[in-house]
N, CA, C and O atoms as CSV, one atom per row, in Angstrom:
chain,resi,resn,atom,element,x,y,z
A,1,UNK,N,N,98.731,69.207,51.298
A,1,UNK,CA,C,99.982,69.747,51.765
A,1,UNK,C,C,100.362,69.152,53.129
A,1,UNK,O,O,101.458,68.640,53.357
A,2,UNK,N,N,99.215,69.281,54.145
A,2,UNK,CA,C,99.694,68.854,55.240
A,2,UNK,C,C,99.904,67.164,55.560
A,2,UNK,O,O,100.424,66.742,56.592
A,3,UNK,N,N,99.291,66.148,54.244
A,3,UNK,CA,C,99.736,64.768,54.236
A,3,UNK,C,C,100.952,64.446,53.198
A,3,UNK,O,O,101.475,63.371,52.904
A,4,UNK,N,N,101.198,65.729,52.767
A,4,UNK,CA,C,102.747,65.317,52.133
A,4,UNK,C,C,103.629,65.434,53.004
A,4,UNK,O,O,104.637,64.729,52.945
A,5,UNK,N,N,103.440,66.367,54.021
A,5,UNK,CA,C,104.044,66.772,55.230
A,5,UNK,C,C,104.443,65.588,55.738
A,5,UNK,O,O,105.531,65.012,55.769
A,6,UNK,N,N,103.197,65.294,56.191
A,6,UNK,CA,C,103.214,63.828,56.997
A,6,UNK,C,C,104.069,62.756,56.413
A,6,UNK,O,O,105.046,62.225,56.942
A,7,UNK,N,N,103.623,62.554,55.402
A,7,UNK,CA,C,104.460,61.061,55.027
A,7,UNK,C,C,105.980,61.445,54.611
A,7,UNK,O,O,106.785,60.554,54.341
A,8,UNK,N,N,106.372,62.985,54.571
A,8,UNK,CA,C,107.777,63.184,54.750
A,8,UNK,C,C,108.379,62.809,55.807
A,8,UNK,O,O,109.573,62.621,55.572
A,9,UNK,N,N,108.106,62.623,56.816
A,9,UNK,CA,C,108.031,62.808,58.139
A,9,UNK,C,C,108.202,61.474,58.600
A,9,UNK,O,O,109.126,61.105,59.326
A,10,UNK,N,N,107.028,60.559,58.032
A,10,UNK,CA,C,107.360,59.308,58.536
A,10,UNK,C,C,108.022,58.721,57.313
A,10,UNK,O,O,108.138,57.526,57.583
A,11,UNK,N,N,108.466,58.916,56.232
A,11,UNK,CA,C,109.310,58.213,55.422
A,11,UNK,C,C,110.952,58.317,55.866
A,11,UNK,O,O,111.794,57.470,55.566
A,12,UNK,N,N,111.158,59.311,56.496
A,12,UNK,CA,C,112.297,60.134,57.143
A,12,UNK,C,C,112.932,59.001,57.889
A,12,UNK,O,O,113.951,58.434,57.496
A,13,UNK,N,N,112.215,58.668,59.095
A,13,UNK,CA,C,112.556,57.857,60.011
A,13,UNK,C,C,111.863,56.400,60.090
A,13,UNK,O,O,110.710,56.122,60.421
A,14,UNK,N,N,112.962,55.521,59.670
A,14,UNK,CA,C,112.462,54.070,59.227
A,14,UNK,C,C,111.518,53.621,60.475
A,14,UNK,O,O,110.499,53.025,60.123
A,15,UNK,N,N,111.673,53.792,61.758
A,15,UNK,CA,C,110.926,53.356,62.591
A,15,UNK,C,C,109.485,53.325,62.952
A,15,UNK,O,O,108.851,52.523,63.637
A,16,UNK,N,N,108.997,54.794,62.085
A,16,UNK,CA,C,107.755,55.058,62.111
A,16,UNK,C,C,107.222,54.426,61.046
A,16,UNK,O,O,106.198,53.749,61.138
A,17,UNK,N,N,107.770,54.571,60.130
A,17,UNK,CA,C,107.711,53.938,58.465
A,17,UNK,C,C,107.308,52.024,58.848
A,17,UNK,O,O,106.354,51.429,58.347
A,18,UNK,N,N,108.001,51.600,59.518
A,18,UNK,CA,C,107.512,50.299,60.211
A,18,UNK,C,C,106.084,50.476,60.897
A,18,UNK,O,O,105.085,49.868,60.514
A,19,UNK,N,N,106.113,51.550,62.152
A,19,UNK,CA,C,104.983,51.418,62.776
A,19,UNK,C,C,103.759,51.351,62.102
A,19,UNK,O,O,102.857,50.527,62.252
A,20,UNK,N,N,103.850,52.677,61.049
A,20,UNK,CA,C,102.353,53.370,60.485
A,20,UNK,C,C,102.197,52.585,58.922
A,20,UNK,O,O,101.044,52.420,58.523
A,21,UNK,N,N,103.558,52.014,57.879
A,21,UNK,CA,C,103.362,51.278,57.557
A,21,UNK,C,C,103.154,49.804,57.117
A,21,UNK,O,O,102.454,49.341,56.215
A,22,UNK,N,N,104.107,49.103,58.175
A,22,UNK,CA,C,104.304,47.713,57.996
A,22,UNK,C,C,105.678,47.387,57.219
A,22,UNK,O,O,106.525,48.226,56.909
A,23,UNK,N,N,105.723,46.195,57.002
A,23,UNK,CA,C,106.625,45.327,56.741
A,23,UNK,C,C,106.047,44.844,55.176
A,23,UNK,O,O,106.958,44.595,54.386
A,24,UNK,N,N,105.078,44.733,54.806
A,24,UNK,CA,C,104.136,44.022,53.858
A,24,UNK,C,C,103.175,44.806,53.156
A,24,UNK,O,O,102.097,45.101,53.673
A,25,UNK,N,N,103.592,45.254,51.701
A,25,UNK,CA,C,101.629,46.014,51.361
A,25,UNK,C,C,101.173,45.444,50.600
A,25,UNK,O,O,101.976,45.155,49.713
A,26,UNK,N,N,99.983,45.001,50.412
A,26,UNK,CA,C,99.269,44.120,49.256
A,26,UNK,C,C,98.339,45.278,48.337
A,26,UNK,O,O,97.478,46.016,48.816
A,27,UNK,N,N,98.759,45.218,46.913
A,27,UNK,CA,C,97.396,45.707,46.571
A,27,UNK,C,C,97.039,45.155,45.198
A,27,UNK,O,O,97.702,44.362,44.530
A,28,UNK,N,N,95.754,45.773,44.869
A,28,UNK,CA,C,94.603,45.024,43.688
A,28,UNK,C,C,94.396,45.812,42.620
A,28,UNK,O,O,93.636,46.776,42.528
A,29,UNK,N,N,95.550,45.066,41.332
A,29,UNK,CA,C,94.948,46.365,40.454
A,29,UNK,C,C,94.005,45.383,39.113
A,29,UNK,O,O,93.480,45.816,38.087
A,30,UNK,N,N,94.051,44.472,39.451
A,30,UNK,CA,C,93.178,43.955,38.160
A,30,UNK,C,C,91.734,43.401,38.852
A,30,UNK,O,O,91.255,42.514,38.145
A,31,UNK,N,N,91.120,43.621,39.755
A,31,UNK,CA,C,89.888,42.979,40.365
A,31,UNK,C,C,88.517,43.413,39.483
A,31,UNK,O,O,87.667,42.574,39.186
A,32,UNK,N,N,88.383,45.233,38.997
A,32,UNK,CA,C,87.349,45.568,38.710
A,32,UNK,C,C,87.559,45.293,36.975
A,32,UNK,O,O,86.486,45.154,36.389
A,33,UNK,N,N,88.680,45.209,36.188
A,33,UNK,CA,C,89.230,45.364,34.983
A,33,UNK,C,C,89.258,43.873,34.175
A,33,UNK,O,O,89.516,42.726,34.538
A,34,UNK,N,N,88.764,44.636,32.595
A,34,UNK,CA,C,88.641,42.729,32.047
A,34,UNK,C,C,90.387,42.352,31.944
A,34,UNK,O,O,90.536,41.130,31.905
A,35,UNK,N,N,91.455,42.968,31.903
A,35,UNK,CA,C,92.806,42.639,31.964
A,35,UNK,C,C,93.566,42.163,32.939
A,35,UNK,O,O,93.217,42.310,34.110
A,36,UNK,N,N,94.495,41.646,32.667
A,36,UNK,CA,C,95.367,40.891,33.990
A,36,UNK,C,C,95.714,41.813,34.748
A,36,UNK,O,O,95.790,41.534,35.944
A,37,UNK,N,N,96.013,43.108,34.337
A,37,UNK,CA,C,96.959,44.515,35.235
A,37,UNK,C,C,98.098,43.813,35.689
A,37,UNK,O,O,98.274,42.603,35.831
A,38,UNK,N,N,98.910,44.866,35.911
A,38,UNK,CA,C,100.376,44.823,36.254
A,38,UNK,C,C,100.358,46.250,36.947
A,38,UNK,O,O,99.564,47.160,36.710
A,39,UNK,N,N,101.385,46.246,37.836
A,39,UNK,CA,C,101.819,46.692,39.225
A,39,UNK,C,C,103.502,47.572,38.880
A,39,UNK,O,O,104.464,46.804,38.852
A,40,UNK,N,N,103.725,48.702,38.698
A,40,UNK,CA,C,105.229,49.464,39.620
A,40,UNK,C,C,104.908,49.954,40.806
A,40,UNK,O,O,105.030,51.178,40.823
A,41,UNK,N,N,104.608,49.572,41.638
A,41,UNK,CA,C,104.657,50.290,43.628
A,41,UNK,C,C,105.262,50.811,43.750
A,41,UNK,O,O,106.263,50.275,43.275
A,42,UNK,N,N,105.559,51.940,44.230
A,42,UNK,CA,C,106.222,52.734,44.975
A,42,UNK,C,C,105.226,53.044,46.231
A,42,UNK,O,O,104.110,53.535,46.401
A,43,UNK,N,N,106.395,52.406,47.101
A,43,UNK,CA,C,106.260,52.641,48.815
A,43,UNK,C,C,107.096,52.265,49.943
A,43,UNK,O,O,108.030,51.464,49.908
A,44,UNK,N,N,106.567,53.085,51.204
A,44,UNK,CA,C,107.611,52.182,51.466
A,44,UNK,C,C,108.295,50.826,52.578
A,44,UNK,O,O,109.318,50.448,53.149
A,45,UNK,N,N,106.821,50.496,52.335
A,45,UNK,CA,C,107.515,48.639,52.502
A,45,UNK,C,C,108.262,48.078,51.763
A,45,UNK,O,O,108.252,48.353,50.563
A,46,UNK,N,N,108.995,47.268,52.215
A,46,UNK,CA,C,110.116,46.169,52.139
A,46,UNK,C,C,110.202,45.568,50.729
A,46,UNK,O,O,110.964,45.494,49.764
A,47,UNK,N,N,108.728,45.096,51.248
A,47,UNK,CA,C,107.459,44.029,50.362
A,47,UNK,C,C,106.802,44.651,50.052
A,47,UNK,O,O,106.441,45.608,50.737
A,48,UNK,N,N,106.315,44.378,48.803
A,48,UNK,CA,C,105.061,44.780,47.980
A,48,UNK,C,C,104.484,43.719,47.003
A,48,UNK,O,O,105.234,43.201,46.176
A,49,UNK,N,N,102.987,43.337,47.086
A,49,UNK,CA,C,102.458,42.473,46.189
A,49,UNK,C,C,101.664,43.143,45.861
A,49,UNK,O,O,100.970,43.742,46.683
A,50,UNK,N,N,101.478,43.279,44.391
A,50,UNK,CA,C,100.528,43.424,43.625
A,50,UNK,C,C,99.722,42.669,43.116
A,50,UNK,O,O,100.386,42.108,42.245
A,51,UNK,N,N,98.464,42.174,43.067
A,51,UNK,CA,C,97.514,41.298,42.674
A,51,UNK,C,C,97.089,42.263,41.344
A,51,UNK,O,O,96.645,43.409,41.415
A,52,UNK,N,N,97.396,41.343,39.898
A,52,UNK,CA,C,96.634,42.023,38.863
A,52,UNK,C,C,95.215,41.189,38.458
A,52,UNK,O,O,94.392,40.954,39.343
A,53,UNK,N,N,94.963,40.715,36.922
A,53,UNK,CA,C,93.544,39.428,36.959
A,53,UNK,C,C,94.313,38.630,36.764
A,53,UNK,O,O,95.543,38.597,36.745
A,54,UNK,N,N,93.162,37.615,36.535
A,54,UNK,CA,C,93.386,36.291,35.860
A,54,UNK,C,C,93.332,36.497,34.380
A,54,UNK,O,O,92.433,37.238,33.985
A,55,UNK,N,N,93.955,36.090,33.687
A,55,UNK,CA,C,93.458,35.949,32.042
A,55,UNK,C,C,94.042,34.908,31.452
A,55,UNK,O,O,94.785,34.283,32.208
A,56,UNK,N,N,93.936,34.362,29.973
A,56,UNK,CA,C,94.714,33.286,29.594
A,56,UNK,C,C,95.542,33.976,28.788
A,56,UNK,O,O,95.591,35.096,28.280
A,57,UNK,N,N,96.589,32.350,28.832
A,57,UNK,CA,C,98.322,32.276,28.151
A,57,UNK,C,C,98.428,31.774,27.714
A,57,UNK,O,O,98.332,30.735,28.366
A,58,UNK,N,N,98.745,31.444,26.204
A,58,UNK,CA,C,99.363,30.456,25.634
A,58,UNK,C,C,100.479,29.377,26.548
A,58,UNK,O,O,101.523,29.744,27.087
A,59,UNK,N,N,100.002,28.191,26.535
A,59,UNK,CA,C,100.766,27.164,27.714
A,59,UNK,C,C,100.900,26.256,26.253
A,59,UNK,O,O,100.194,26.103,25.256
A,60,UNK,N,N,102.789,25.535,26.928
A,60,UNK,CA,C,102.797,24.947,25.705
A,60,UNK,C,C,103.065,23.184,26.820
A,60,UNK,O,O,104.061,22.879,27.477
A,61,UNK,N,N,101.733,22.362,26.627
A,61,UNK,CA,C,101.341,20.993,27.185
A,61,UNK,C,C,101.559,19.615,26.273
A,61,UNK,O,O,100.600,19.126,25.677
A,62,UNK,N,N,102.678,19.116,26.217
A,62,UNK,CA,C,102.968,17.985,25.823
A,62,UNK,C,C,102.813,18.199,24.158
A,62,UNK,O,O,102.111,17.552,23.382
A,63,UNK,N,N,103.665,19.273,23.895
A,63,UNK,CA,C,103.427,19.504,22.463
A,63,UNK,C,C,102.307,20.263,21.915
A,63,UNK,O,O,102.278,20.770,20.794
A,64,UNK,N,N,101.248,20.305,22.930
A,64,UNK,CA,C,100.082,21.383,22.210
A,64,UNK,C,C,99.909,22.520,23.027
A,64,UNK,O,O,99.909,22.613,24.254
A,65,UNK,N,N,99.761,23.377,22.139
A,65,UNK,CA,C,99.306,24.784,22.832
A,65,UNK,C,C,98.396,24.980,23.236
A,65,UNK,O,O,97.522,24.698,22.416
A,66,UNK,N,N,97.841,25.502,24.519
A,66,UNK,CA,C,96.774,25.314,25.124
A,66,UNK,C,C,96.396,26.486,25.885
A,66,UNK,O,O,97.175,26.667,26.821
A,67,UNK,N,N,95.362,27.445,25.799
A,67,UNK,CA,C,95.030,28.657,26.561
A,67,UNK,C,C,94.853,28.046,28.084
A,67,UNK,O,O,94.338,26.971,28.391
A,68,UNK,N,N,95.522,29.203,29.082
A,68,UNK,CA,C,95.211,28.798,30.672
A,68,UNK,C,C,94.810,29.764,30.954
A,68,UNK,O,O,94.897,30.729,30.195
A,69,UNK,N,N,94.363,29.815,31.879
A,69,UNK,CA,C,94.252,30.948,32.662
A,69,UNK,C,C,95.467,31.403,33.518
A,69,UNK,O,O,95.928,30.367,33.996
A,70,UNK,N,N,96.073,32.279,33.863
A,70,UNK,CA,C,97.525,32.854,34.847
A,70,UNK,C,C,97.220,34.364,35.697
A,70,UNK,O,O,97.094,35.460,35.151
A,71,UNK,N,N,97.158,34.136,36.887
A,71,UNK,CA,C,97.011,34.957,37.729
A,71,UNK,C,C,98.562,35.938,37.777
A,71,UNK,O,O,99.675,35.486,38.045
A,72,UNK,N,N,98.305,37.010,37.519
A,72,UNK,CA,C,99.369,38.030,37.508
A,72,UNK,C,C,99.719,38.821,38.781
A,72,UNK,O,O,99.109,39.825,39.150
A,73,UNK,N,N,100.645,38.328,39.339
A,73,UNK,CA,C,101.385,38.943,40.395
A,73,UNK,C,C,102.873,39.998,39.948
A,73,UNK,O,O,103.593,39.703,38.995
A,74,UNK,N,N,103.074,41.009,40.683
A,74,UNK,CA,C,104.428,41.595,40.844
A,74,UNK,C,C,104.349,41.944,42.009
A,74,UNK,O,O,103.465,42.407,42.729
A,75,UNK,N,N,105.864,41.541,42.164
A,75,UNK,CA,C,106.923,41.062,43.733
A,75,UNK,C,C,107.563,42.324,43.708
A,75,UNK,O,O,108.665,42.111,43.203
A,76,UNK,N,N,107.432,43.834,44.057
A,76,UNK,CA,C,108.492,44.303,44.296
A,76,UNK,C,C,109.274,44.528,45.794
A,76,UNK,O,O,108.738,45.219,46.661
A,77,UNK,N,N,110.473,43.937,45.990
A,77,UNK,CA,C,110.925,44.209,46.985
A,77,UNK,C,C,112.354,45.238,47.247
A,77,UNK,O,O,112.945,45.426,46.184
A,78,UNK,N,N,112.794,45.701,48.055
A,78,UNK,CA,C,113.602,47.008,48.478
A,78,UNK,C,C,115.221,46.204,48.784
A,78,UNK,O,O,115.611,45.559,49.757
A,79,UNK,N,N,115.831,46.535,47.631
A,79,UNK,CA,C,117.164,45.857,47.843
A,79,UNK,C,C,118.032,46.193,48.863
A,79,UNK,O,O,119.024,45.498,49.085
A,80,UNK,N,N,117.716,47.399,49.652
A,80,UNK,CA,C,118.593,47.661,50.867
A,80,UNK,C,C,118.177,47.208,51.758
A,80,UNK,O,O,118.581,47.488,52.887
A,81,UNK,N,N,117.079,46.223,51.469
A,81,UNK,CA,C,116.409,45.651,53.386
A,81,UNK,C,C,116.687,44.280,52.814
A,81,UNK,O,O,117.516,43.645,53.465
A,82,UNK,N,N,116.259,43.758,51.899
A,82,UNK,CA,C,116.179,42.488,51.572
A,82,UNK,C,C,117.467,42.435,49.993
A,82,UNK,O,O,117.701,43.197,49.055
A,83,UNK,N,N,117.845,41.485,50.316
A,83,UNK,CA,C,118.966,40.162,49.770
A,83,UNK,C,C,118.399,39.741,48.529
A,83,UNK,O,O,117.405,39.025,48.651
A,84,UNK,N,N,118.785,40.006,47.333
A,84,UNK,CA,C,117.878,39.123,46.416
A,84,UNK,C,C,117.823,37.751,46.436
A,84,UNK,O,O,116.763,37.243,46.071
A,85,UNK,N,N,118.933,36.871,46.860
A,85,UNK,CA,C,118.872,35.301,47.032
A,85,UNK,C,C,117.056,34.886,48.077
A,85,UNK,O,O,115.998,34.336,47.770
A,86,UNK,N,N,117.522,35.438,49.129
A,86,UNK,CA,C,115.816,35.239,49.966
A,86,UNK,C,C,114.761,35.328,49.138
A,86,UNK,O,O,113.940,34.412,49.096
A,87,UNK,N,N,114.636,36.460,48.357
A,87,UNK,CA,C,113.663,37.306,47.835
A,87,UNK,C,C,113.341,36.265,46.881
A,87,UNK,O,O,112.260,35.706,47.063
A,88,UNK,N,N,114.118,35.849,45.808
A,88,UNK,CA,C,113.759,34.475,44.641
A,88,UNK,C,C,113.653,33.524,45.342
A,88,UNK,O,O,112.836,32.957,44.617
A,89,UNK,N,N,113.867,32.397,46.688
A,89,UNK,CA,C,113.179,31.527,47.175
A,89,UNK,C,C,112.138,32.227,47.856
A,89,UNK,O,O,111.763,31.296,48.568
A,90,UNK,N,N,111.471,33.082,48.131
A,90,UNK,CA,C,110.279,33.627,48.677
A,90,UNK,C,C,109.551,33.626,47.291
A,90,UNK,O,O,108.961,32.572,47.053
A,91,UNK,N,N,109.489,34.417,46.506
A,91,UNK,CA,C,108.743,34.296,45.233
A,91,UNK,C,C,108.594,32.808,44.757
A,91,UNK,O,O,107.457,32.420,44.491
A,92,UNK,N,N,109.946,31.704,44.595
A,92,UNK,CA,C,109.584,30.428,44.264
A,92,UNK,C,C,108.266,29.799,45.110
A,92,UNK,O,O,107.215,29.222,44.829
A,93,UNK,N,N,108.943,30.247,46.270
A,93,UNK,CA,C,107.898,29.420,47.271
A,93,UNK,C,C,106.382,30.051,47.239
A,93,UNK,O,O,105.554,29.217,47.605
A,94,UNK,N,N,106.017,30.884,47.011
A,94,UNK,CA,C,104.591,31.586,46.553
A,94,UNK,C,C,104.103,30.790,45.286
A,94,UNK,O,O,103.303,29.876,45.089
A,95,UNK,N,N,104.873,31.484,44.588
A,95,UNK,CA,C,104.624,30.268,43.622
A,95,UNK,C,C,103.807,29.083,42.983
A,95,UNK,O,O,103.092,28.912,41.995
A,96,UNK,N,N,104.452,28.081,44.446
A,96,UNK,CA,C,104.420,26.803,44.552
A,96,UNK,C,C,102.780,26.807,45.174
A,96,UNK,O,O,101.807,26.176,44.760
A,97,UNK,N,N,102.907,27.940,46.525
A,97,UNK,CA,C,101.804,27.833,46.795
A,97,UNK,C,C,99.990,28.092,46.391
A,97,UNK,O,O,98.857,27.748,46.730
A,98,UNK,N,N,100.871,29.092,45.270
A,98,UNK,CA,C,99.369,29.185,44.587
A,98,UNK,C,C,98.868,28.386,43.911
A,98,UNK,O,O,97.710,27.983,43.810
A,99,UNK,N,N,100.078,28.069,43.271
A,99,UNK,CA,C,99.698,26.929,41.937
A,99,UNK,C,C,99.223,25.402,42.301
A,99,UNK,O,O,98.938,24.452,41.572
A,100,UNK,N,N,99.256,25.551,43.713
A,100,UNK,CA,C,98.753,24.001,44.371
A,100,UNK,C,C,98.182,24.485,45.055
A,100,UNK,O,O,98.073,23.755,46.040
A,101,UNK,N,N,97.515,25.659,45.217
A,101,UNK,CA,C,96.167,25.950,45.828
A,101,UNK,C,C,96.168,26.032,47.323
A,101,UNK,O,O,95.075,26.056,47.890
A,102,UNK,N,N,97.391,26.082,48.101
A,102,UNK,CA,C,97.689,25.989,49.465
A,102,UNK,C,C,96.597,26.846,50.236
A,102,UNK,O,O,96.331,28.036,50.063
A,103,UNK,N,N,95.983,25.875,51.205
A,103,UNK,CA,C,95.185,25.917,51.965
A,103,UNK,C,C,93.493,25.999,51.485
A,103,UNK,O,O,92.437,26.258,52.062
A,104,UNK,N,N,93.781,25.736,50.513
A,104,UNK,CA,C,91.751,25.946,50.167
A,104,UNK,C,C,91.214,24.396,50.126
A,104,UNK,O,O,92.008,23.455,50.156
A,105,UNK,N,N,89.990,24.241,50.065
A,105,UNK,CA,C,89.580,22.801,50.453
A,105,UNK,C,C,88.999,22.750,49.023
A,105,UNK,O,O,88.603,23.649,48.282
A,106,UNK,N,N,89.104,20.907,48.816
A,106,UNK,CA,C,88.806,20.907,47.936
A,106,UNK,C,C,87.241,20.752,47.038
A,106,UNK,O,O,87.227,20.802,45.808
């Protein structure tokens, strides 16, 4: 009762809602699970990433079908703070970066 209180309280006033929660929440729903998982968030950052597993996809490679593996993400973001135009070059650009492995050595 008294942390429903609370997060009435700071959901109320966006400023605290920044302080106590951020700009950004990440979370993990496929890490312990043999499935990819998928993500609806509700909160209230801006941003929200959900990390589900890895599992394979039918990929269709120069005419043959080919199992991959595909890491499952959902992007939800808050249309009264953020623009959807930003929001789809932010997701492109993630993207790009996972799928080329940005920043890991080889």
């Amino acid at each position: 009762m008294i942390r429903s209180l609370i997060w009435r309280l700071v959901i109320a006033r966006p400023w605290w809602t920044k302080r106590f929660g951020g700009t950004i929440a990440v979370s993990s729903v496929g890490m312990f699970g043999k499935s990819r998982g998928r993500g609806i968030p509700i909160t209230p950052a801006p941003l929200m990433v959900t990390i589900g597993g890895i599992g394979p996809r039918p990929v269709l490679d120069d005419g043959a079908v080919e199992n991959r593996d595909h890491l499952s993400l959902t992007i939800s973001v808050d249309h009264d703070i953020i623009d959807g135009a930003p929001a789809a070059r932010f997701v492109e650009r993630l993207r790009q970066l996972v799928e080329d492995a940005y920043g890991l050595e080889a």
